[in-house]
mmCIF file of the C-alpha atoms, coordinates in Angstrom:
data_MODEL
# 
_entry.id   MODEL 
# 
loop_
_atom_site.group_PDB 
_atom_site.id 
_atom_site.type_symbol 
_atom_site.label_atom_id 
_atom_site.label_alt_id 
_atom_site.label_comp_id 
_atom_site.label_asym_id 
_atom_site.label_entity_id 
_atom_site.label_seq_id 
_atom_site.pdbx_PDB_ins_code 
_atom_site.Cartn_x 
_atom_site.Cartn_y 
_atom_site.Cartn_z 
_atom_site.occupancy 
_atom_site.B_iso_or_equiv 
_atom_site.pdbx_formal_charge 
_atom_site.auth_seq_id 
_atom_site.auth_comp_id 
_atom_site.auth_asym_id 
_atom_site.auth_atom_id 
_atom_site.pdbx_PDB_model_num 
ATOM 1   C CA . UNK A 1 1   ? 0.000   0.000  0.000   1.00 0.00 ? 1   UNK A CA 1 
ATOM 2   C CA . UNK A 1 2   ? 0.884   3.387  -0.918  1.00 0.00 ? 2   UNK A CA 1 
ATOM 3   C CA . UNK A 1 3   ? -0.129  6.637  1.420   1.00 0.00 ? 3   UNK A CA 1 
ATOM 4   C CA . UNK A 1 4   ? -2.087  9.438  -0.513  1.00 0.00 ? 4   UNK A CA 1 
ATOM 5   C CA . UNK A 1 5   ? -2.072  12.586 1.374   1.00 0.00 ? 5   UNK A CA 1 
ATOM 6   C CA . UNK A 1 6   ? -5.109  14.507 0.830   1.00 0.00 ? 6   UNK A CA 1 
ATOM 7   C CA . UNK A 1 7   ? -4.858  18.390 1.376   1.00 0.00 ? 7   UNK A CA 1 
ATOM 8   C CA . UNK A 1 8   ? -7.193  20.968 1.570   1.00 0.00 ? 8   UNK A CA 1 
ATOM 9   C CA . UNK A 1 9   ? -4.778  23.083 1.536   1.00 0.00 ? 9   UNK A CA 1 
ATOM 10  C CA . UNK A 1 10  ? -3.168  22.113 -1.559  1.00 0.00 ? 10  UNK A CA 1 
ATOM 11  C CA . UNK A 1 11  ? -4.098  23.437 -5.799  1.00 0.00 ? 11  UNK A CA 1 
ATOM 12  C CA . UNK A 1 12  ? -2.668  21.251 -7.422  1.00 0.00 ? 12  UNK A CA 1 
ATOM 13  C CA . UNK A 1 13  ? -2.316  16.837 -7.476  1.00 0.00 ? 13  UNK A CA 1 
ATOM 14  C CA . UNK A 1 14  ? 0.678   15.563 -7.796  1.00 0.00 ? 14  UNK A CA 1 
ATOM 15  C CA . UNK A 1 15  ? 2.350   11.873 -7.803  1.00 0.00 ? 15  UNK A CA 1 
ATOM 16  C CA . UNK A 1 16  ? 6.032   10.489 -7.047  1.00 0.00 ? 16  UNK A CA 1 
ATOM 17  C CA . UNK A 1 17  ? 5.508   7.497  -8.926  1.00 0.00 ? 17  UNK A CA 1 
ATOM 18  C CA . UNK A 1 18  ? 5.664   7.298  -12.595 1.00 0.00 ? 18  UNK A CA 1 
ATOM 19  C CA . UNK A 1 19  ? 3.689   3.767  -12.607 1.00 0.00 ? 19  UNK A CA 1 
ATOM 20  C CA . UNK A 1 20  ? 0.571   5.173  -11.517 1.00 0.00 ? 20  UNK A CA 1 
ATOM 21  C CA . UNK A 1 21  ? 0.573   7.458  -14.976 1.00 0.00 ? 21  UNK A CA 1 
ATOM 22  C CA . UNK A 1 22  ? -2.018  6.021  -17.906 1.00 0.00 ? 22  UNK A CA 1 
ATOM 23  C CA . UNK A 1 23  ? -0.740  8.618  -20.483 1.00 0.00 ? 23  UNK A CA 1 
ATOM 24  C CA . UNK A 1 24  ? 2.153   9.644  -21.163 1.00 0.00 ? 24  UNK A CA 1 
ATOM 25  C CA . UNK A 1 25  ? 4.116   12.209 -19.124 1.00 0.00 ? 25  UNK A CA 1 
ATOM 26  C CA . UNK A 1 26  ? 4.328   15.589 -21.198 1.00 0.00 ? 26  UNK A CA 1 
ATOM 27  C CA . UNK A 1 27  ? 7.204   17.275 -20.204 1.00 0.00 ? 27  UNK A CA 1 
ATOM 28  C CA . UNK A 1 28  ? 7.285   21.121 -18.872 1.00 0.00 ? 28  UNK A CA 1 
ATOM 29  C CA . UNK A 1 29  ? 8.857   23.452 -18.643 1.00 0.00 ? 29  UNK A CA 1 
ATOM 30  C CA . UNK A 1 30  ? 10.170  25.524 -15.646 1.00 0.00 ? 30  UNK A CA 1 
ATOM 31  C CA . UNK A 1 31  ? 7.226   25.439 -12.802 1.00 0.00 ? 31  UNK A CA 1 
ATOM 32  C CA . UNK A 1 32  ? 7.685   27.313 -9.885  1.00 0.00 ? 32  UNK A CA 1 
ATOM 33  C CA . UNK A 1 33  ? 5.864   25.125 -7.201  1.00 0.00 ? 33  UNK A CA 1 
ATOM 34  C CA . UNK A 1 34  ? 4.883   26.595 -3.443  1.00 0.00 ? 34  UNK A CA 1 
ATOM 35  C CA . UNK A 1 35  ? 3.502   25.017 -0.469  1.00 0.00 ? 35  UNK A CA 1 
ATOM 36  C CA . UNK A 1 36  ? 4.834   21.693 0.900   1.00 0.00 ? 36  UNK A CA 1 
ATOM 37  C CA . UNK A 1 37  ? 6.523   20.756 -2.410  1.00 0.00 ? 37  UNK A CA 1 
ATOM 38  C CA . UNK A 1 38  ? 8.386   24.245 -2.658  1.00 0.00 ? 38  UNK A CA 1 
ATOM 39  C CA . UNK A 1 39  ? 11.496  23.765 -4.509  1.00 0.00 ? 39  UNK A CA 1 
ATOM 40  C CA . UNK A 1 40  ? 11.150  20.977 -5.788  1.00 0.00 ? 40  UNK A CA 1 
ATOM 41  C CA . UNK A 1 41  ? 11.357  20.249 -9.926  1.00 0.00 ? 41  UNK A CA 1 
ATOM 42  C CA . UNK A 1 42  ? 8.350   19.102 -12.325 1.00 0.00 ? 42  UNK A CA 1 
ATOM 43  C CA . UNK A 1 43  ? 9.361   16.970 -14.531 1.00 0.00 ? 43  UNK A CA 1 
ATOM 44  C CA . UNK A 1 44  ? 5.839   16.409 -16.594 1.00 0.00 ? 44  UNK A CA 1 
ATOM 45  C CA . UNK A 1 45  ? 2.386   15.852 -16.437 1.00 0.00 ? 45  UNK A CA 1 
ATOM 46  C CA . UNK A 1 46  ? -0.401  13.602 -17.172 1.00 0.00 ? 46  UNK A CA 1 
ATOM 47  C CA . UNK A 1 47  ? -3.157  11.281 -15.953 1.00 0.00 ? 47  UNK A CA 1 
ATOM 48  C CA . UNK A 1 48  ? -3.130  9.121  -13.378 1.00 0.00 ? 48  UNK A CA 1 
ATOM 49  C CA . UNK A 1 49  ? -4.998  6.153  -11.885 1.00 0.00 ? 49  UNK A CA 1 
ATOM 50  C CA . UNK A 1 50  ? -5.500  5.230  -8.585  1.00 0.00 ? 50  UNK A CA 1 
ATOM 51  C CA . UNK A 1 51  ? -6.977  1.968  -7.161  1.00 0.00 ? 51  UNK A CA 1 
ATOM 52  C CA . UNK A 1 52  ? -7.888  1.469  -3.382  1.00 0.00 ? 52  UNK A CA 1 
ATOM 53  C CA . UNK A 1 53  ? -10.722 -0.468 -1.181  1.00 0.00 ? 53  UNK A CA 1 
ATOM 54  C CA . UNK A 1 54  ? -13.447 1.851  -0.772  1.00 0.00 ? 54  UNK A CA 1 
ATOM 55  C CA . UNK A 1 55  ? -16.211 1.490  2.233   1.00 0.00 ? 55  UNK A CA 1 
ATOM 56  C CA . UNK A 1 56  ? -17.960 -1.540 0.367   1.00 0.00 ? 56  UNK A CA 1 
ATOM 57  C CA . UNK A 1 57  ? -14.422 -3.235 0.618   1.00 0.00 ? 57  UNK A CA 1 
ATOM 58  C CA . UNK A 1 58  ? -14.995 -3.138 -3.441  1.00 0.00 ? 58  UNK A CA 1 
ATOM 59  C CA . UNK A 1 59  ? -11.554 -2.402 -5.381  1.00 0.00 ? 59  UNK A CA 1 
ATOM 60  C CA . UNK A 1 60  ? -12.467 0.871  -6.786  1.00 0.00 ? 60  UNK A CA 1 
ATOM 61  C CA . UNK A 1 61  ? -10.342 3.236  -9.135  1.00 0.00 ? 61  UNK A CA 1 
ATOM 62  C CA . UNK A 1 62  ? -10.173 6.763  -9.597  1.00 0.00 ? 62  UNK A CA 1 
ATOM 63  C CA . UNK A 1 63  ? -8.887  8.665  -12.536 1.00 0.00 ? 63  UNK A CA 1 
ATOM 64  C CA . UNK A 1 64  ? -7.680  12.583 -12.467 1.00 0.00 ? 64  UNK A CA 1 
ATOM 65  C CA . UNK A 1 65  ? -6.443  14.140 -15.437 1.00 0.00 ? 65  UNK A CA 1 
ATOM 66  C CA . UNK A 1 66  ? -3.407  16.489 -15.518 1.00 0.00 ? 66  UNK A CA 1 
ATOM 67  C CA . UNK A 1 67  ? -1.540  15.353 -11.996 1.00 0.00 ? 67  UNK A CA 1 
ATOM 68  C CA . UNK A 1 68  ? 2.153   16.895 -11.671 1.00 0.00 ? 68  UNK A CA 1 
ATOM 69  C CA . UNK A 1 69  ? 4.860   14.262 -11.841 1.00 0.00 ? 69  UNK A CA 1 
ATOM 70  C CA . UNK A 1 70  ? 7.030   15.101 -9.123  1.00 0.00 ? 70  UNK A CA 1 
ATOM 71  C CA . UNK A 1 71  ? 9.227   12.135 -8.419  1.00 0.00 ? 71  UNK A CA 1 
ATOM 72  C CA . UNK A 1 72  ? 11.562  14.119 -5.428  1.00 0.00 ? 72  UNK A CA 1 
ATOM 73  C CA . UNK A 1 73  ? 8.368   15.024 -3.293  1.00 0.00 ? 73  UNK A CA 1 
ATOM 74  C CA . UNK A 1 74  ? 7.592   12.900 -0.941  1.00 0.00 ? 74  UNK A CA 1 
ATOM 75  C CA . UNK A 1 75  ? 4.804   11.284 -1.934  1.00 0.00 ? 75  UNK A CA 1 
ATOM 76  C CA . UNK A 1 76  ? 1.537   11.249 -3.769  1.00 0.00 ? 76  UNK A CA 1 
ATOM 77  C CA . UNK A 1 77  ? -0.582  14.503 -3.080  1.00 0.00 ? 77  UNK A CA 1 
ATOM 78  C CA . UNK A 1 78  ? -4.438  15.012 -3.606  1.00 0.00 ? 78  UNK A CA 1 
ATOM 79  C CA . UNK A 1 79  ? -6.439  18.399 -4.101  1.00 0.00 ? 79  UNK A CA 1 
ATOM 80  C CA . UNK A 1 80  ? -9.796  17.129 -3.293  1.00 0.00 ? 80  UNK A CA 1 
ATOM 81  C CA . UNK A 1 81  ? -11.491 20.125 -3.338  1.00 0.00 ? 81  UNK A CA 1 
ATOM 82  C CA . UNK A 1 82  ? -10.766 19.718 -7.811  1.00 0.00 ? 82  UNK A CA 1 
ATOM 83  C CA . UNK A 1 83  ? -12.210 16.264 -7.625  1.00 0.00 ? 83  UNK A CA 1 
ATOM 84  C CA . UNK A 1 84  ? -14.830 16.584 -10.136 1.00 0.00 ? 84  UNK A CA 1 
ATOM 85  C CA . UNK A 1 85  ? -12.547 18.724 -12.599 1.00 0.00 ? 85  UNK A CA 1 
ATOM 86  C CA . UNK A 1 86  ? -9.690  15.691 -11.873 1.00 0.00 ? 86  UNK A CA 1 
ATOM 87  C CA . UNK A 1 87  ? -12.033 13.110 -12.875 1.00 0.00 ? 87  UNK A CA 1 
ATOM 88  C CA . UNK A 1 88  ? -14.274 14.637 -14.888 1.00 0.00 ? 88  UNK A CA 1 
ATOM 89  C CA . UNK A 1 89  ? -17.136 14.010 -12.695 1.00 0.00 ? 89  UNK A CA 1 
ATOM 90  C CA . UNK A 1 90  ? -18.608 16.807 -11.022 1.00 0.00 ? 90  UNK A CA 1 
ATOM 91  C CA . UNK A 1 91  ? -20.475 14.771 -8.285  1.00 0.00 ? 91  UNK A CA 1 
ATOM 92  C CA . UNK A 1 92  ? -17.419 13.676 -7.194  1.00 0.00 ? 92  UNK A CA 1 
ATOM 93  C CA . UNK A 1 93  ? -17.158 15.189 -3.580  1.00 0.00 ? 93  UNK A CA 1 
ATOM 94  C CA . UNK A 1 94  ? -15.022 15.253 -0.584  1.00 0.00 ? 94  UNK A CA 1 
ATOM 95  C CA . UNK A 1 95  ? -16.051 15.930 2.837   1.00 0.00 ? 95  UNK A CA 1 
ATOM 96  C CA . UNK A 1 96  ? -13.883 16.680 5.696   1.00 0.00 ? 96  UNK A CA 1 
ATOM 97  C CA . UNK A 1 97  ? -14.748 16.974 9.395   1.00 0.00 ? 97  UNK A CA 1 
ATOM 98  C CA . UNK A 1 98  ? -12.713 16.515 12.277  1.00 0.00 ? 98  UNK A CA 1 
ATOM 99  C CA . UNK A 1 99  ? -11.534 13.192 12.815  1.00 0.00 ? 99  UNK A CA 1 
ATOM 100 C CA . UNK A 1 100 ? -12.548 11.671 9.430   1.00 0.00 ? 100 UNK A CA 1 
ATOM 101 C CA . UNK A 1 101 ? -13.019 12.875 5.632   1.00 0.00 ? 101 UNK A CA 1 
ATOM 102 C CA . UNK A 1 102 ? -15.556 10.917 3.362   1.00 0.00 ? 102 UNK A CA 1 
ATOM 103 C CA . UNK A 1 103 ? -13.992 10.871 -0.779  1.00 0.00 ? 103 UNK A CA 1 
ATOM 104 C CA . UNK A 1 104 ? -17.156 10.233 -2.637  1.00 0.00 ? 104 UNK A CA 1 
ATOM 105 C CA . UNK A 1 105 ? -15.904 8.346  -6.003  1.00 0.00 ? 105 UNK A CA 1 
ATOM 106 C CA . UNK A 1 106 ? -18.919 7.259  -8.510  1.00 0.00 ? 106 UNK A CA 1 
ATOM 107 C CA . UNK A 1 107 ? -21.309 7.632  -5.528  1.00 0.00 ? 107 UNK A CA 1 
ATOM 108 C CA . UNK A 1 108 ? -19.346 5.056  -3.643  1.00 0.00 ? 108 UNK A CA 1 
ATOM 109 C CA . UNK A 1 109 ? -17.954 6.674  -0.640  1.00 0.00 ? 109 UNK A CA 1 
ATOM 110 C CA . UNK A 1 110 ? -14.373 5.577  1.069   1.00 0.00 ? 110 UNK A CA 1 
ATOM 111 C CA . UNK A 1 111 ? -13.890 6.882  4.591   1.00 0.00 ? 111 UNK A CA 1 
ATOM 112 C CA . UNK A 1 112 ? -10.358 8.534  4.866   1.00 0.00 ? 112 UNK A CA 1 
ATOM 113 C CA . UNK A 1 113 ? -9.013  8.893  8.465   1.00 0.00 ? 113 UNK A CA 1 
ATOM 114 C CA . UNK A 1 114 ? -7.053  12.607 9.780   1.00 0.00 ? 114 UNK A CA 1 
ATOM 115 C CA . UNK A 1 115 ? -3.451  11.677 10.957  1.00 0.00 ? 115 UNK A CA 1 
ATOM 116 C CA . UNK A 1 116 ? -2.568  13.536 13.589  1.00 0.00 ? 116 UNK A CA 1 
ATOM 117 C CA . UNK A 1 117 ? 1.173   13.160 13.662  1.00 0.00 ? 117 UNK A CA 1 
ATOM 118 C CA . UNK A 1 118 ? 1.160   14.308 10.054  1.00 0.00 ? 118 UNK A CA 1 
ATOM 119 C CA . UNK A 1 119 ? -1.765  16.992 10.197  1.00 0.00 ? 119 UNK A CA 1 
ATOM 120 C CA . UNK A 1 120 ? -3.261  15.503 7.157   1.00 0.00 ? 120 UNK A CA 1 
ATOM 121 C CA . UNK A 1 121 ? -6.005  13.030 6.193   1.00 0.00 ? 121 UNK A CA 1 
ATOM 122 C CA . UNK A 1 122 ? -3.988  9.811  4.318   1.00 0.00 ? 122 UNK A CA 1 
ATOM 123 C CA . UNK A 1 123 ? -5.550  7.278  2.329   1.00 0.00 ? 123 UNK A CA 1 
ATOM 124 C CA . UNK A 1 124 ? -3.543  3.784  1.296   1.00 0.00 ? 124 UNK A CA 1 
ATOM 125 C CA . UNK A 1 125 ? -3.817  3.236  -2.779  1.00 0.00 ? 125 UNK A CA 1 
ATOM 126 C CA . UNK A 1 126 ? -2.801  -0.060 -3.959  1.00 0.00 ? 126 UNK A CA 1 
ATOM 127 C CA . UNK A 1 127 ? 0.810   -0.004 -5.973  1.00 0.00 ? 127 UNK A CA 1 
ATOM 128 C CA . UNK A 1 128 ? 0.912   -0.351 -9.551  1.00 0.00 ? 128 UNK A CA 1 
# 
């Protein structure tokens, strides 16, 4: 299993891994990032695809389109509040409360727990 950060905080997705990509990587040019990635070098874009067990403990996938490749961050990064512009959806939701966020995926939800220690709310994806 993989940990997917999920930040409200963040405007942009962005993976580490180039396996999770299902279209090519474009390449970019310079791209200044901020935030917890700051510094840090883009080396493309593309989509990506993301499996994980969702609160049916059904494998479920979810596809955004135009995620960062980042491969020096330190690990996968999701903006949920662009999930329906990632996927293409727009009832795609996420809702975050206290101790617990709730990623609403094809109107199948998946519970996503708040990790104190790293003041974010992870999710586990499957590896590719």
């Amino acid at each position: 299993m993989v940990a997917l950060s999920v930040d409200t905080g963040a405007s942009i997705t962005l993976t580490t891994y180039k396996t999770y990509f299902i279209t090519p990587i474009q390449p970019v040019q310079a791209i200044e990032i901020k935030g917890i990635a700051a510094g840090l070098q883009v080396e493309g874009y593309g989509d990506v695809k993301y499996s994980f067990i969702n609160d049916e403990q059904e494998l479920q996938s979810i596809m955004l389109k135009c995620c960062l490749y980042m491969p020096k961050c330190t690990g996968p990064l999701l903006c949920p509040q662009k999930i329906g512009v990632l996927t293409g959806n727009p009832e795609g939701s996420f809702h975050s409360m206290s101790a617990h966020s709730t990623l609403c995926v094809d109107g199948r939800p998946t519970t996503i727990l708040y990790v104190a220690t790293a003041q974010l709310t992870i999710s586990s994806i499957l590896p590719r």
